[in-house]
N, C-alpha and C positions, 0 to 999 in steps of 0.2 A: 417613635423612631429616634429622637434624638435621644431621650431616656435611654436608653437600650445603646447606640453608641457612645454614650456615659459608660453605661457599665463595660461596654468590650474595654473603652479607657482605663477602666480601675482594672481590670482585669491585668491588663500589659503591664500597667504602672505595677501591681500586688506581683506578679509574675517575674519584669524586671529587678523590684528590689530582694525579690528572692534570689534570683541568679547573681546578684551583685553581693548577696548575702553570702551565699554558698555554691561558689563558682565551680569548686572543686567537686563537689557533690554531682551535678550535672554534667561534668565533664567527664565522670568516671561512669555512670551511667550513662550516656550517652554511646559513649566508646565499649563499654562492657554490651550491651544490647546490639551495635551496630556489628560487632566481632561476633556474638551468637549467632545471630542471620547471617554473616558471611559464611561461616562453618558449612551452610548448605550448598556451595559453590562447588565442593569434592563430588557432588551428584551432576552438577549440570551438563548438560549432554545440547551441543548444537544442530538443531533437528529440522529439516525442511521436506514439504511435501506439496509440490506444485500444483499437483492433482486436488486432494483432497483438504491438504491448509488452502487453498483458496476456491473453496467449492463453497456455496449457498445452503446450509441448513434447511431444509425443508421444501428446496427446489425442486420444481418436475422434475430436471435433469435425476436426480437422486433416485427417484421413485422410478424413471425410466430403467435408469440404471440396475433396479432392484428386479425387476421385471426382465431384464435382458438377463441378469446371473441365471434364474430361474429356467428362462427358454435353454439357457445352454447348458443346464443340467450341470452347474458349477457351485459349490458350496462354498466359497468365497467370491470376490469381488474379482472382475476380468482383468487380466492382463491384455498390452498394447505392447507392439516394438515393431519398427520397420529398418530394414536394411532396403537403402536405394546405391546405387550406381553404376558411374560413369564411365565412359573412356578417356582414359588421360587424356592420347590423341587429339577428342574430342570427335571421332569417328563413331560409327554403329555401332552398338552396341552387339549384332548380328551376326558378327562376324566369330565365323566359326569359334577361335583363339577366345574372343570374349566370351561369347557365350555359354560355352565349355570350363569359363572363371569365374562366372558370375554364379553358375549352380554347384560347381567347389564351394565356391562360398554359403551358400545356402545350406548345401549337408550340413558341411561344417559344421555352421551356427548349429544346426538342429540336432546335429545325432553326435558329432566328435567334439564339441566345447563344454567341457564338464568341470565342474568345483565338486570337492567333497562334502555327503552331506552323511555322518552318523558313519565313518566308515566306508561306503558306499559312493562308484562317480554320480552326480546328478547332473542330466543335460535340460537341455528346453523340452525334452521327449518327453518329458517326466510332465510336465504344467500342460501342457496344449492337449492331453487328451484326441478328444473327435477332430479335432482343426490341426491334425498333426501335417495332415496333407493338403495343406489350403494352397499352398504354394507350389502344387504339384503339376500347373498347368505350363509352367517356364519351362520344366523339364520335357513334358509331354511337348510341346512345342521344338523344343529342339532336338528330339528323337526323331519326332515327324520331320524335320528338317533333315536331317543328315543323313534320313533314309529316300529324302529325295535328290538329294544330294550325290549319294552312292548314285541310285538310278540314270541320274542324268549324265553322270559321270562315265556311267556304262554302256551308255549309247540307247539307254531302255526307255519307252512313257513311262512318265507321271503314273503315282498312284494318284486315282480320279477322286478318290475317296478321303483323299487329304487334301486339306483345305486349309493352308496359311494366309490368314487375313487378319487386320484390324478392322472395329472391333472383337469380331470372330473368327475363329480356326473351327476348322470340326476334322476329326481322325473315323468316319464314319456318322453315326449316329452320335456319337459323344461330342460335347460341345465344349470349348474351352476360351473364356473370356478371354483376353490376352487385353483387352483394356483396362485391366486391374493388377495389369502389370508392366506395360509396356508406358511411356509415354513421350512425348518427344518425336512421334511417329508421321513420317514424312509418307505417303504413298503416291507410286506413280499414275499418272492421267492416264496414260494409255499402254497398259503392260504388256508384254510381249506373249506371244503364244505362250513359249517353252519355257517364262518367267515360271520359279517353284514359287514363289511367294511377290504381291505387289506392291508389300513392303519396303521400300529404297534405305529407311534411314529410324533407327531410333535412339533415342540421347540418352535413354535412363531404363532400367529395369527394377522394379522393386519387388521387395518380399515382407509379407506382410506374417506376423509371428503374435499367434490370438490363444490367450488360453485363460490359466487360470492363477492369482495371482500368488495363494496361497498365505499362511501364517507359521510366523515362529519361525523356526529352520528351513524349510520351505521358501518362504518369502526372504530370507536371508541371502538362501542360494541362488533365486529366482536375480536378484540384484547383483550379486555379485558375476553372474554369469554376464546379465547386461555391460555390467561398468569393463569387464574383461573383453568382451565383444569390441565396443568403443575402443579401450586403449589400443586393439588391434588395428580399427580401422583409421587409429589417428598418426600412424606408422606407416611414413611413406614406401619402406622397403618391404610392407607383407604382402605388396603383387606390386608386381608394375606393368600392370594394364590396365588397372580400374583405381576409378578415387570414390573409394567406400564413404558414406555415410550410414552414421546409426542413431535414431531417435527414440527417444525413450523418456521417461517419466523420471527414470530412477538416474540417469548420464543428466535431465534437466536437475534435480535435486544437486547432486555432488557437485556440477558447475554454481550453482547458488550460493551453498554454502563454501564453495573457496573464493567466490567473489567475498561474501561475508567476512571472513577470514581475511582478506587483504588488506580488510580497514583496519585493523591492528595499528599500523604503522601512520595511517590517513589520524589518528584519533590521537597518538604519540608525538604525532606535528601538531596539530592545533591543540593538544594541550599545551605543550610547550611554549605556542606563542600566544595562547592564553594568560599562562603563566608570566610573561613576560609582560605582557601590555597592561596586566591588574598590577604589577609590581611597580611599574611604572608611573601610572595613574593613580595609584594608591599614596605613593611616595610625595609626589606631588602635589597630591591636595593636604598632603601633612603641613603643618604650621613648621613652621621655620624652623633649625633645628631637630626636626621628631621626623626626617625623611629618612634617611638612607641610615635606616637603626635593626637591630636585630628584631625590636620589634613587630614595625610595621611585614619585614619577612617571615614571622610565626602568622599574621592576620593575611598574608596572602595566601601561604602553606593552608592553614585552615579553612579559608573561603573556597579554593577548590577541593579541599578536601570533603566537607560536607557535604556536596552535592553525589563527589563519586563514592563517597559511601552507602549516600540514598540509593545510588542506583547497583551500585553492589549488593548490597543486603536485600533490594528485590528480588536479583538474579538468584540470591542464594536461596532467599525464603521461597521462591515459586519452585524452586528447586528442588528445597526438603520438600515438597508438598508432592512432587512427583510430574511434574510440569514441563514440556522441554522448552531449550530458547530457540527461537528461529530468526532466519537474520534479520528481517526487519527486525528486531527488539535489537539488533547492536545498536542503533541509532540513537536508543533513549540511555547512554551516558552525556552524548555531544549534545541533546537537549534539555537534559537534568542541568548540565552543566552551566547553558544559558542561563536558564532560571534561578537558579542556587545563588549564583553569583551575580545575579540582579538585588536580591535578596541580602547579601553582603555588603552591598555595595551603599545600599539605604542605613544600614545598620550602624556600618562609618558614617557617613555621613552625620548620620544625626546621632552619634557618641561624641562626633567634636565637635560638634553644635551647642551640646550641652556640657563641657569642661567646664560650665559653669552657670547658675540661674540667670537667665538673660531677664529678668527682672529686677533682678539684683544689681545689676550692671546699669541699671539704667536711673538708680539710686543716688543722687551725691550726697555719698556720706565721707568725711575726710579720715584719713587713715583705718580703715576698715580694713579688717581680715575678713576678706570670703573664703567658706571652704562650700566642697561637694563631694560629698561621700562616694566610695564606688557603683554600693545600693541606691543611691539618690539617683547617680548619674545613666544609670540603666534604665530603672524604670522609669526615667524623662526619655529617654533614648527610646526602649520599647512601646511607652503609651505616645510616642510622637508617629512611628511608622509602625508600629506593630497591627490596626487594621487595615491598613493599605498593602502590607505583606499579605495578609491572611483575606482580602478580597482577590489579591491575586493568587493563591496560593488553591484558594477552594475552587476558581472558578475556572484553573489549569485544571484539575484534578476531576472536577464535574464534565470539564468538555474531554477527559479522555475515559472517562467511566461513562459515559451517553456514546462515547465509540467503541467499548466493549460490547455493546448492545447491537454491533452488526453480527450476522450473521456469516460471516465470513471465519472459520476458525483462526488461522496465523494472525489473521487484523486483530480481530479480538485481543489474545493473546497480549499481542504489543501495546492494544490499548490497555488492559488490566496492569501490565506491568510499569506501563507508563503514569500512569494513576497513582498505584502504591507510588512508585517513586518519588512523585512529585509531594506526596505525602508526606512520606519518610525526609526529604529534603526539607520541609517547610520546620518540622521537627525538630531536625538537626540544628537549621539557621539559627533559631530560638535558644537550644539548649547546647547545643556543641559550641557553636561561632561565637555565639555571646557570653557560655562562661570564657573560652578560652581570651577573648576580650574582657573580657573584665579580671582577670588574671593578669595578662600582661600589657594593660593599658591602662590599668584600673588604680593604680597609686592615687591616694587622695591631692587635688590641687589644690596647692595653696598659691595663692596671689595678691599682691599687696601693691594698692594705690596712692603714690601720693598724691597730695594734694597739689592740685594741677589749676589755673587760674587763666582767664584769656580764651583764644581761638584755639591752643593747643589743645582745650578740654576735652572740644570732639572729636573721636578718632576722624581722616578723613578718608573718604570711600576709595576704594582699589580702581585700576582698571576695571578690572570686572566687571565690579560693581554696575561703575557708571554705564559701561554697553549692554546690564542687565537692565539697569534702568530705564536707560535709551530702547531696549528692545521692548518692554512692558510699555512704553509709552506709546510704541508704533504698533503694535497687536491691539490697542484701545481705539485706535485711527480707521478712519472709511477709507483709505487706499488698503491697509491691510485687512477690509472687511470684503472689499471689490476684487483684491488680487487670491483671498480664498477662496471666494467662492466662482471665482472663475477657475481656477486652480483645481478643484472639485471639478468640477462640469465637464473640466477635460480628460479629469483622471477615470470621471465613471464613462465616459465617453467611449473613450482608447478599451478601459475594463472589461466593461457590456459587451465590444464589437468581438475582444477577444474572446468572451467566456462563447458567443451565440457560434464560433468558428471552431470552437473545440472538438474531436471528435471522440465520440462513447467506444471503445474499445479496450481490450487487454492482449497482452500476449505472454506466455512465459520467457520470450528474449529480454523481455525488460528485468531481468532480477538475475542477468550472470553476465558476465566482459563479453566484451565486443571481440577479445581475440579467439574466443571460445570456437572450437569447430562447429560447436552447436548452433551458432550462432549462421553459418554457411550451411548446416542440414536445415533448418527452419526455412534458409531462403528458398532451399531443394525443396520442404513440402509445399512451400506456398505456389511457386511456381508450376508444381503436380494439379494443387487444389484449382489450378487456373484452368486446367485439360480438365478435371475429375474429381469428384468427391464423391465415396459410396453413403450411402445412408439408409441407414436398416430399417425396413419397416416391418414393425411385429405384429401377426392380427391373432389376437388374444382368441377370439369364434372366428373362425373360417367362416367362407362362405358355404352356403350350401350348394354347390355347382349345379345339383340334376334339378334346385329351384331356380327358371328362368328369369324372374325377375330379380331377385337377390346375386344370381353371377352376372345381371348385365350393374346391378348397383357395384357392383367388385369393381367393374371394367370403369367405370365413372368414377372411381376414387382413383382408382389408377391414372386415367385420362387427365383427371385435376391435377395431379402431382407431375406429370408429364406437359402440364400446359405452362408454366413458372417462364418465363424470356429466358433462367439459364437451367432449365433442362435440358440435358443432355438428348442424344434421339433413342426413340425406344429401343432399338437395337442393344443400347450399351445397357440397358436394364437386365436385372433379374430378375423376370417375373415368370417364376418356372411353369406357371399354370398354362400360358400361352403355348409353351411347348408338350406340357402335359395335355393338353386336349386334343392336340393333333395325334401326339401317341393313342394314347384311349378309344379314336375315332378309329386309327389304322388297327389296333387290335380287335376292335369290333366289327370291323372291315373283313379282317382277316377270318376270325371265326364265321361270319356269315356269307364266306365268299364274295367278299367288296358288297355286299350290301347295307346301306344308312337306312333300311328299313327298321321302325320304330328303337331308334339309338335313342339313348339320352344319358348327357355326360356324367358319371361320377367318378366317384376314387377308387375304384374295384380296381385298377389297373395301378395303381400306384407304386405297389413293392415293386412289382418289374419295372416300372419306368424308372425307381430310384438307383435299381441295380445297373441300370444301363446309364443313368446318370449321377456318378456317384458324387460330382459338386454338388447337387441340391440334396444329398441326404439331411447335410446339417440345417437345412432350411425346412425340415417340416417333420412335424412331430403327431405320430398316428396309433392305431390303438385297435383291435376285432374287437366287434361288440358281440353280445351272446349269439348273433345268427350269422356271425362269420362276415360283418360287413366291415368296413375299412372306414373309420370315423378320424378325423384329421382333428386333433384336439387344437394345435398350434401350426402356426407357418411363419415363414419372414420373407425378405422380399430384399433386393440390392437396390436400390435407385440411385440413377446417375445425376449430379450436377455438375455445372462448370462456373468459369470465373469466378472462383470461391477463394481466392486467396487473401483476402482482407477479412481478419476476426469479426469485423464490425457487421461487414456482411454477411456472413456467417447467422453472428448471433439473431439480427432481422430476419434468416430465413427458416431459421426455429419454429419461429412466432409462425409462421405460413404455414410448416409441416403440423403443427401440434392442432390448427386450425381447421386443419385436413381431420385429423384423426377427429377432433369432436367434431365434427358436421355427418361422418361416416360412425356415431360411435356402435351403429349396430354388429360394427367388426371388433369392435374395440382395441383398437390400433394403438401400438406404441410407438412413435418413433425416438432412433436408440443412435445417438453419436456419441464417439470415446470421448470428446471434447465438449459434450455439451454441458459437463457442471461450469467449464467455464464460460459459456455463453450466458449462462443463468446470471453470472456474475456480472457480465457486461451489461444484461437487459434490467439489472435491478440498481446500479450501479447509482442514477441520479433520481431514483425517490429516495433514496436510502438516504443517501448524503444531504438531498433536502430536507429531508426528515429530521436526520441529525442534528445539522444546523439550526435548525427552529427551533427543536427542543434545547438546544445550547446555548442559543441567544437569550430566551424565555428563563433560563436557570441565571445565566450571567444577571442579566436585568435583576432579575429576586435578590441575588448574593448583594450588586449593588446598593439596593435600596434598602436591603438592611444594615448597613455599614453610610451611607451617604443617604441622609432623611430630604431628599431631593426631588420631587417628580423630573425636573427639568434637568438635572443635573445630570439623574440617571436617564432618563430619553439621549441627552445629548452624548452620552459617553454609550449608549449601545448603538446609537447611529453609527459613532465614530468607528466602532467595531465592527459593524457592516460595510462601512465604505472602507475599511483595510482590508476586510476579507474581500470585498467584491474586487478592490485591485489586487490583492495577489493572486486571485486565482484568473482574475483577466491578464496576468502576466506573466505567468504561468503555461498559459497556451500559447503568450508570442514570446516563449523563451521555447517551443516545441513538446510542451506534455500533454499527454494526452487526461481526458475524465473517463478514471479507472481506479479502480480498489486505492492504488497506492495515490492517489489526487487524492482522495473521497479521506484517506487519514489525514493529509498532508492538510487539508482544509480544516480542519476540527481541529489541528493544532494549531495552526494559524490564527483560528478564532480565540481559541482559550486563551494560545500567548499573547497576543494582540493586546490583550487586556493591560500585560505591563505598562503601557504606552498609556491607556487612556482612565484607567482608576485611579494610579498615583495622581495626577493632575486632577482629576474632578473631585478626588476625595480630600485632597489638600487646599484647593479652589473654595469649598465649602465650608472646610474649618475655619480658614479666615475671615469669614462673612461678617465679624465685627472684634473689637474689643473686648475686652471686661468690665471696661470704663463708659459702655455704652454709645461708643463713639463708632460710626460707620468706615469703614474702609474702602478707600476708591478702588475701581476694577483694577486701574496699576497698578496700585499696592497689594492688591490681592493675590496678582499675577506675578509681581516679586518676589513675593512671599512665597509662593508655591512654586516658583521654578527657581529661587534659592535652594529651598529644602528638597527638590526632588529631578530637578534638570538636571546637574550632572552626573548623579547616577545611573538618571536614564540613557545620558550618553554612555557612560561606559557601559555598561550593561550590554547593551547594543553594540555597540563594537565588539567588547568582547566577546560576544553571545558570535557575530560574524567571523570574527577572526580565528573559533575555536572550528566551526566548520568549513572555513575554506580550503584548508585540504581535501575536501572530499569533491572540489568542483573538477579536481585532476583526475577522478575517476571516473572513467565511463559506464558504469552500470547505473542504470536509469532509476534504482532505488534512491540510490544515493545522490545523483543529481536532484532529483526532484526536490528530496530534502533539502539539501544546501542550497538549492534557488527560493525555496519556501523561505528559510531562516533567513534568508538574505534581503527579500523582498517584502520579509513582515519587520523585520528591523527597519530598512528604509521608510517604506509606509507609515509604521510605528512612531520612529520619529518624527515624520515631518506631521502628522497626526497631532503625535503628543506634544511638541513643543510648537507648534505654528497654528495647524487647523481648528482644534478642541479649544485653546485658551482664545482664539479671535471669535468662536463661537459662544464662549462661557461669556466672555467680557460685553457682548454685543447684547446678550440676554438683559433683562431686568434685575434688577439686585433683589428682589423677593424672590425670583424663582431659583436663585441658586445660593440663595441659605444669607443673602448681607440683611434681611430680614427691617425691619421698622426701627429708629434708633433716632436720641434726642437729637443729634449734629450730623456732618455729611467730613471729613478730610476728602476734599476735591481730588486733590492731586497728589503726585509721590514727589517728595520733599527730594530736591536736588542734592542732599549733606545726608540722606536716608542711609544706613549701611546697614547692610546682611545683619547686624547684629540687633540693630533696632527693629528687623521686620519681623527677628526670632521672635521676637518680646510678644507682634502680634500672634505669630502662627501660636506659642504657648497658651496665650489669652484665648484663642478658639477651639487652642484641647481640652481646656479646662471644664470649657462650658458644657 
């Protein structure tokens, strides 16, 4: 292993003095290559799909899915959309005036709101097929109404034969659920004789719009008819009786992407004061004179530049390839960004570190000319940080290609894009940053010493210096061994209680503004879903009714799904058989003169029972066999739940319906929610992300240990990376996120980036492990030496890395929160990690287990007159080796 980090050394050194060579060379290729991949950016197209970008590959839900297009005899994938509402008032919805508006509104949608398609108007008549009239019971409902209405009005009885009720109305024999559409529904205790109806009150009427979703122009128009729908209903002046909401799949999508879209200007500020704070800091750590130059503002210009080109030329190159962006991937410029310029920020550093051989300086030679070529001075520069770049560099890019590997498509997505970029960025650093650095920093220096006699001879140390020394001194101390490790204890403490409080859920309100009206229809469904949720159940083999014991095993599946604490009462169900057998009985009744002598129940009676009940057509699908009998190939079934408003619950009671179907699989039941790819999502959400994790740490570890020949070194730098990951994601839930798709990324970056914080210090910790001159190096000195050459970049880095996404904490869309609480809380962690916890950990270890190895002599201590300059000379002497 150390062989082998020999050669990564020669490599950067040979690499180095190549770019120092031929700065120009690399800088025109780099930029000619990075403008080729841009070119592909005239194709990108911002594309969201709430539905199936965050559906589950291979999920039941899917296969359900596939099986429910089939029953409904649809050659594409089903469309969903609900119009519900209200009364401004906040009165009945019952009321003649409303009710008479709310099925205005209904045609509407259904038969008068048209877009053009081929020449041609296209309504929703066109997509819904069979389920044109699913919503026909509101109407029916309030004919019946108004026809008792007249009546009483006329001094005349009730028709006997109408029957306005929740759950059921019935216009005769016909029956009309009104609990699938009514809800909010108040009824009186004791209603009056000559009450029409003992309904008092209801808050909400919905209509429910099921078809087919189509492709190409079809699904074009299918969309735009929705988003038209919406802008109607988001117009206070299109009635003023009713406050319309409309839900949809495709109104969720266009709110995502204009949330996405608003970061434009969120990304425009924190570059900005990115821009400012590296300008800043940059300047500053300039040597005296070399601050406020046109220079040091080319080597900020380019620091950020590299990174937003890495992440340009991904957008462009997934572009050319045929790939679209979806918003989460806006986020990986503000985290390219971080990274890139962590990356730069090492690169100065240790370019003015080396303006000259710090072994040479430690030389008394009198009147001596030192030079350092600009090739010299590079690849001292790049064989100093160039593999602690490139262990960070691989092991960002390894933990967002192992997050590729969900099955989540838009995650994916972000993470492949994330990946390349960080790629393309590490590239860049290397060959853009550092030729343009060695172009306009790269003048040979020359410097010339007199001869200097006395106390004057040695430079004397800085502030700095001396409170870096003083700080290396207390990291070697048992008060700073006691105050870490209690420090820890508390942190995983506070982390664990948060992470075991978190709740597994998703919702699509978390990926568009909070002022969105979507954002108020979501409250509208959820609070529906509290009264009711339908859920389909498909049985693939009917049962055989006229076998007694196969129709009472029917009635027992049934009975199970009806026994749940929030099933609703059987009444609200649709299980049309219960009523079909009573039919079947009275028509057998009827042919033998009321006689049940030798009955026995089949389907022979079925077409007429479907004709007299024309809601359960679409529920059952049948067939004459050669001797004219009625063979029922498929059926579905409505079942009611309640208190279903919380996705989390939801997803948990999947697991119970699908448990049903395989205990019953002699029917072979499907059960079919519009919503259940995303429940899929929610119930796989934390093997997945365990999974990830492990395989990420497991990579991380490998990448380490080929780069830092340490067992212990590497153990202690992926603990460290566990206990940042276990805090941020424990603070993460007492900052209010939930563990959901967008955590489950948000943590695999955390891990990957994480790593800035704890590689530079172990792999720099390591290198120092002795002299050249065989002399050992105290854990102080060790600890000077590595947070000489790599603490203040780590601060900037970190800050800037913070400061570049804080405008996004001004944003309320819960994507983007999470992100900037992540980035914020892996910097902090990071730091206190990198500069406090890892070096009181490294320092406490044995000197064999983290590379100071066997050696003739010991230097105890770190010499009080030691300066930054002198400790180069060590870190130099252990890149050699």
């Amino acid at each position: 292993m150390r062989l082998m980090r020999n050669y990564v050394g020669d490599f950067y050194g040979a690499l180095g003095f190549s770019i120092g060579s031929h700065p120009y060379v690399y800088l025109a290729s780099s930029v000619a290559i990075s403008l080729a991949l841009l070119s592909g950016l005239i194709r990108v197209q911002l594309v969201d799909d709430i539905r199936t970008g965050y559906s589950q590959e291979g999920s039941p839900s899917l296969r359900e899915r596939a099986i429910f297009t089939e029953y409904s005899n649809f050659t594409t994938s089903p469309y969903g959309m609900a119009i519900m509402a209200v009364a401004k008032d906040g009165g009945s919805m019952l009321r003649e005036q409303h009710l008479a508006e709310v099925v205005r509104l209904s045609k509407f949608a259904l038969y008068d709101l048209n877009v053009t398609v081929d020449g041609n108007p296209f309504t929703f008549q066109n997509v819904c097929k069979n389920r044109c009239k699913l919503n026909y019971g509101v109407e029916a409902f309030m004919n019946s109404l108004n026809k008792q209405r007249e009546l009483q009005a006329a001094g005349k009885p009730l028709n006997p034969e109408i029957i306005l009720d929740y759950p059921q109305s019935f216009y005769g024999t016909t029956k009309l659920m009104t609990s699938y559409y009514f809800y909010g529904v108040r009824r009186a205790e004791h209603p009056s004789s000559d009450a029409i109806t003992p309904i008092e009150h209801v808050w909400l009427i919905a209509f429910w719009f099921f078809g087919e979703k189509g492709e190409g122009a079809t699904f074009e128009a299918v969309k735009n008819l929705e988003m038209k729908l919406y802008d109607i209903s988001v117009d206070e002046n299109e009635t003023s009786l009713l406050d319309v909401h409309v839900y949809g799949d495709e109104i969720a999508n266009r709110e995502v992407l204009q949330g996405a879209q608003n970061i434009f200007w969120d990304f425009l500020t924190g570059f900005a004061l990115m821009f400012a704070f590296v300008a800043i800091t940059v300047s500053a750590s300039a040597p005296a004179g070399e601050r406020l130059t046109t220079v040091n503002f080319i080597l900020v210009s380019t620091a950020i530049l590299s990174p937003l080109l890495a992440a340009g030329s991904m957008l462009g190159f997934l572009s050319a390839l045929g790939y679209n962006v979806n918003s989460i991937m806006c986020m990986t410029p503000f985290l390219i960004l971080g990274i890139g310029v962590d990356d730069a920020f090492l690169i100065i550093h240790s370019w003015r570190r080396h303006a000259q051989d710090p072994r040479q300086q430690q030389q008394q030679q009198q009147q001596q000319q030192q030079r350092l070529t600009v090739a010299d001075r590079m690849s001292a520069s790049l064989r100093d940080v160039g593999p602690s770049i490139t262990i960070t560099s691989i092991t960002n890019t390894l933990a967002f290609a192992i997050g590729a590997l969900t099955p989540t498509p838009q995650i994916r997505m972000f993470c492949i894009g994330t990946a390349l970029a960080v790629f393309a960025d590490f590239i860049l650093e290397l060959c853009l940053f550092s030729s343009m650095l060695a172009i306009v920093g790269g003048r040979p220096t020359t410097r010339r010493r007199a001869v200097v006699t006395g106390p004057a001879a040695v430079r004397q140390p800085s502030r700095t210096e001396k409170f870096l020394r003083s700080y290396c001194r207390f990291l070697t101390s048992w008060p700073a061994i006691i105050g870490g490790f209690l420090f820890t204890v508390g942190l995983w403490t506070m982390s664990i209680y948060g992470i075991t409080r978190m709740t597994t859920t998703f919702s699509p309100e978390k990926t568009f503004s909070s002022d969105s009206k979507l954002r108020e229809s979501i409250k509208v469904v959820e609070r529906m879903y509290d009264e009711q949720m339908a859920v389909t159940i498909i049985m693939n083999k009917p049962p055989d009714i006229s076998n007694a014991t196969e129709y009472q095993l029917f009635y027992e599946a049934i009975a199970t799904l009806e026994g749940y604490p929030n099933s609703c009462e059987p009444e609200r169900n649709q299980v049309w058989l219960r009523q079909y057998e009573k039919f079947d009985r009275e028509a057998f009744q009827l042919a033998l003169a009321w006689s049940d002598e030798n009955y026995t129940l089949s389907y022979d009676s079925l077409p007429e029972y479907l004709h007299d009940d024309p809601m359960a057509s679409n529920s059952v699908k049948y067939y004459f066999d050669k001797n004219g009998k009625v063979q029922v190939e498929r059926m579905g079934m409505l079942m009611c739940f309640k208190n279903m408003s919380q996705w989390a619950d939801r997803s948990k009671m999947i697991i119970e319906w699908r448990k049903v179907s395989a205990n019953y699989s002699n029917f072979n039941m499907t059960v079919f929610i519009y919503d259940a790819t995303l429940y899929d999502v929610i119930l796989n959400v934390n093997p997945v992300t365990i999974r990830a994790i492990v395989i990420t740490l497991l990579c991380m570890a490998g990448v380490c240990m080929f780069f830092i020949p340490s067992v212990c070194s590497v153990i202690v730098a992926s603990a460290c990376i566990v206990s940042i990951s276990i805090a941020v994601v424990g603070f993460l839930s007492w900052l209010g996120m939930d563990m959901d798709p967008i955590t489950m990324v948000n943590i695999l970056m955390a891990v990957g980036f994480n790593v800035d914080y704890t590689a530079h210090i172990s792999y720099h910790f390591h290198k120092t492990g002795a002299s050249s001159d065989g002399i050992a190096v105290s854990k102080a000195e060790r600890l000077y030496g590595t947070l000489s050459a790599v603490g203040f970049p780590m601060i900037q880095a970190g800050i800037s890395t913070a400061i570049c996404v804080l405008p996004l904490i001004f944003n309320d869309i819960y994507i983007f929160l999470a992100f900037v609480n992540t980035i914020c809380l892996v910097v902090a962690f990071g730091l206190v990690h990198g500069l406090f916890i890892l070096p009181v950990v490294l320092a406490a270890l044995p000197a064999y287990c983290t590379g100071g190895g066997k050696c003739t002599s010991r230097r105890e201590n770190l010499q009080s007159d030691e300066t930054m300059e002198e400790m180069q000379a060590i870190n130099s002497d252990g890149n050699q080796q």
